[in-house]
N, C-alpha and C positions, 0 to 999 in steps of 0.2 A: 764277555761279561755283560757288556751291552744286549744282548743278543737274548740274554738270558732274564733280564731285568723286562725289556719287552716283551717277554713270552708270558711272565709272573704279572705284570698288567695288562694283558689281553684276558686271563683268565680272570682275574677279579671283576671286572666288566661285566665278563659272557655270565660269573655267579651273580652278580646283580639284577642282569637281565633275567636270568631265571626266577630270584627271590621276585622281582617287582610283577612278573608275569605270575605268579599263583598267588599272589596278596589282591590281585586284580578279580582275580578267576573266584576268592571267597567272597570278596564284597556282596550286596546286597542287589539283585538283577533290578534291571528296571523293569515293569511288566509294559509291551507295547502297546500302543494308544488303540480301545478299544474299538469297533468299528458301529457302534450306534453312542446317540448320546447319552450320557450320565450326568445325572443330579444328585450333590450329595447330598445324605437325612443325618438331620443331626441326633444324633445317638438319645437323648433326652430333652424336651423342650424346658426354655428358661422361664414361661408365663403359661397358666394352663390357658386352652384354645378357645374356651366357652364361659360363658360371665358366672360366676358364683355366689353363692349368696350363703351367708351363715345361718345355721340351723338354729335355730331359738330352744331355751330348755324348757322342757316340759311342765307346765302348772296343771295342779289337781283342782279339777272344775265341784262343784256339787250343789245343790239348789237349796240349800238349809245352812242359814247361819251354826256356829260352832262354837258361842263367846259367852256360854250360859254359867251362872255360878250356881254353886250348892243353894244357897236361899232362893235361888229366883226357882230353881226345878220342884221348888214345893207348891208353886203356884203355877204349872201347865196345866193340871186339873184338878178342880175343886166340885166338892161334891155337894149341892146345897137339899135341902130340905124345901117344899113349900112353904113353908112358914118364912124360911130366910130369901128367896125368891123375891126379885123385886115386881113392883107392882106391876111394871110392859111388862116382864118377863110372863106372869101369870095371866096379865089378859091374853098373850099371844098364846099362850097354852089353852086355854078357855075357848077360844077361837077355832084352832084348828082341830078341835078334839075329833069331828068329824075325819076329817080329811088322815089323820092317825086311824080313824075305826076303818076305812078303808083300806087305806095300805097294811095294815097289819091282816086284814083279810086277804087281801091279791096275794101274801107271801104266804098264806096256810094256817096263820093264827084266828080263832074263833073272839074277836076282840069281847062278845057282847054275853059271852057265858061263863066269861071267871070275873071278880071283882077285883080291881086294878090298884094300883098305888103307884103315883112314882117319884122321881127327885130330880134334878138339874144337875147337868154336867157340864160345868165352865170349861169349854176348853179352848187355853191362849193362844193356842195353834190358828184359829178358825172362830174369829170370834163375830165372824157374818151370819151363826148360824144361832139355833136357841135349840139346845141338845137335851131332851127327858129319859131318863130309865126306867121304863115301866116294870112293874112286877105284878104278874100274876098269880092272887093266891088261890089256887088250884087243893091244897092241902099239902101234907106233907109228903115229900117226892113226887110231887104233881103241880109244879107251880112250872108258870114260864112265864120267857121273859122277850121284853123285846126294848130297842133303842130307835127313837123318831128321832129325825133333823131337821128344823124347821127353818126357811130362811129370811130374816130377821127384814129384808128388803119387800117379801111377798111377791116377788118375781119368778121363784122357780116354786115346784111342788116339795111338799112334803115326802120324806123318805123315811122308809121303816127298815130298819138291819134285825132283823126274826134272830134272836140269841139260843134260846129252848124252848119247846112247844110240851107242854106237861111233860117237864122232865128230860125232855129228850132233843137231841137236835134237829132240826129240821130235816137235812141234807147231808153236811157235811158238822163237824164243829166247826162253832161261827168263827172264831179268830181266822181260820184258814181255807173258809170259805170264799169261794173266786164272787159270790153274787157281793158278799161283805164286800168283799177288795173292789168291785165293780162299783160300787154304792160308794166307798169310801173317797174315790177320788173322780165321780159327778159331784159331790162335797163339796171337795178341795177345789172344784175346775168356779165351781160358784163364789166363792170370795171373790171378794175385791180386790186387783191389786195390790200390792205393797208392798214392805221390805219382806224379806226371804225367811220365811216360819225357822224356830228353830229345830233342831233335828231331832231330839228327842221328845217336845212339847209333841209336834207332828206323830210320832211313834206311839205316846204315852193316849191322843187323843182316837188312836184307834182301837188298842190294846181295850179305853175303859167303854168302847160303844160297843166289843163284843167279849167281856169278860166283867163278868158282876163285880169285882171290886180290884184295884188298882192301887198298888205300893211298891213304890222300888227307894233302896237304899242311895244315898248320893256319894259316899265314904267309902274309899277301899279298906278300912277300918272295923273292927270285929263289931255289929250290931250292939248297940248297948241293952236289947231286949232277951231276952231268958232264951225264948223258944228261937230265936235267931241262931244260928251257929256260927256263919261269915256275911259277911254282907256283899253283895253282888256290884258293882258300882258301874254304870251305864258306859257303853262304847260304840262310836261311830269310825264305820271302816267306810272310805272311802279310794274306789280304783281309779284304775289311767284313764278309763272313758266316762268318767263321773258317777257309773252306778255308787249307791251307796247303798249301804247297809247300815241301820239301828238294831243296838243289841242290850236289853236290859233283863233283868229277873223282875218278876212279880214275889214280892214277899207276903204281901196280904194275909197268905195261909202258913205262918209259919211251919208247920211240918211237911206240907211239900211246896216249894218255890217251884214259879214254872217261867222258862226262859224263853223269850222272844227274839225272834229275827225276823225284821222287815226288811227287802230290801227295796230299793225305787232307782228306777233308770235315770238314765243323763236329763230328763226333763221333768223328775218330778213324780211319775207315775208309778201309785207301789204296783207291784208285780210278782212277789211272793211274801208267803209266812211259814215261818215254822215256829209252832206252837209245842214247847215240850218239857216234863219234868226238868228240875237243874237235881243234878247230885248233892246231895246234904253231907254232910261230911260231920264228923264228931271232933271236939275241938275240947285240949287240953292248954290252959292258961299256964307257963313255963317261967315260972318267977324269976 
């Protein structure tokens, strides 16, 4: 019995020793110690390695104030007559009339063979300068026309923007003419200092030195005049690098408005025009 009891616990042992001998044999191996050294990388760093700095958001730059009301855009350009003319105004005109019979010749107009007329064009944009629109009456469809810039200091020359030569353009049509846009911002480059013109005065004071008469509506609102259909109401786009663009209609001619885009780089400088019919539209009032 003894005998037997001994044999029954040798055997439980020898199955222990087997169980503990394969619970050994799954466990997880140790890998031996490499034979060069290792440095461990930590999987993700907790601070980035190089100094950082926050990116700032982006502001829309443009060199023309944008704070103008309805009433004040009635007065960017005003058209005066000689008679309403103040009295500098009209010696300086008297004065340089010469120095006008010249440049209007160097640009291909015959100053001294059509009889002339002209008026003053105030413009609040640019008020360093003393601005006339001449008209030539040539007779009918034979008149031309031209715009001098005179400046008010006597420090720069006289300048002549040629508009039509009997009837005709010079070159190019003046609105979109590159000598215009070249002339127009030796102008500009002439004033004095100051606060930043506003963007449509600036648009409106080019528009009336090469386009015989100038009107835009200030109202997204139906025109209250008969031959009006809609009224155009003025727009400045301005992008991420500061060019701007001015957008308004000339209504002047009620049956065909014609729509302007100026645009002017990050410093100022126009650099294009597009001079072009607007679409008329026929409008029914829907009580």
């Amino acid at each position: 019995m003894d005998r037997q009891r001994l044999l029954n616990l040798a055997f439980v042992i020898a199955a222990m020793a087997v169980f503990a001998s394969l619970c050994a044999a799954q466990a997880t191996p140790v890998p031996p110690a490499p034979p060069y050294p290792v440095k461990p990388v930590p999987s993700e760093p907790s601070t980035i390695p190089y100094p950082a700095k926050p990116v700032p958001q982006s502001t829309t730059v443009t060199q023309f104030s944008s704070d103008a009301t309805p009433a004040a855009i009635a007065h960017f350009i005003v058209y005066r007559s000689q008679e309403e003319m103040s009295a500098s105004d009209r010696d300086l005109a008297v004065k340089t009339q010469a120095a006008i019979r010249d440049a209007a010749a160097f640009s291909g107009i015959e100053f001294d063979q059509e009889k002339w007329d002209y008026r003053q064009l105030d413009c609040q944009a640019l008020p360093g300068h003393l601005f006339l629109l001449f008209n030539g009456n040539g007779g009918a469809d034979n008149a031309s026309l031209l715009s001098a810039a005179i400046p008010r200091t006597g420090k720069s020359r006289v300048r002549v923007i040629p508009v039509e030569r009997r009837g005709f353009s010079l070159f190019s049509p003046a609105p979109v003419n590159p000598l215009a846009i070249a002339a127009f911002n030796r102008i500009r480059a002439e004033e004095l200092p100051g606060q930043p013109a506003d963007w449509l005065a600036t648009g409106l004071c080019y528009a009336a030195l090469t386009e015989p008469r100038i009107e835009v509506s200030t109202s997204p609102r139906p025109s209250p005049k008969a031959g009006v259909a809609l009224s155009f109401p003025p727009l400045l786009e301005v992008g991420a690098d500061g060019e701007s663009t001015v957008r308004f209609v000339n209504v002047a001619e009620p049956r065909q408005p014609m729509q302007w885009a100026l645009t002017f780089d990050a410093k100022g400088q126009l650099v294009k025009v597009l001079h072009f019919p607007a679409p008329v539209y026929a409008t029914t009032i829907v009580p």
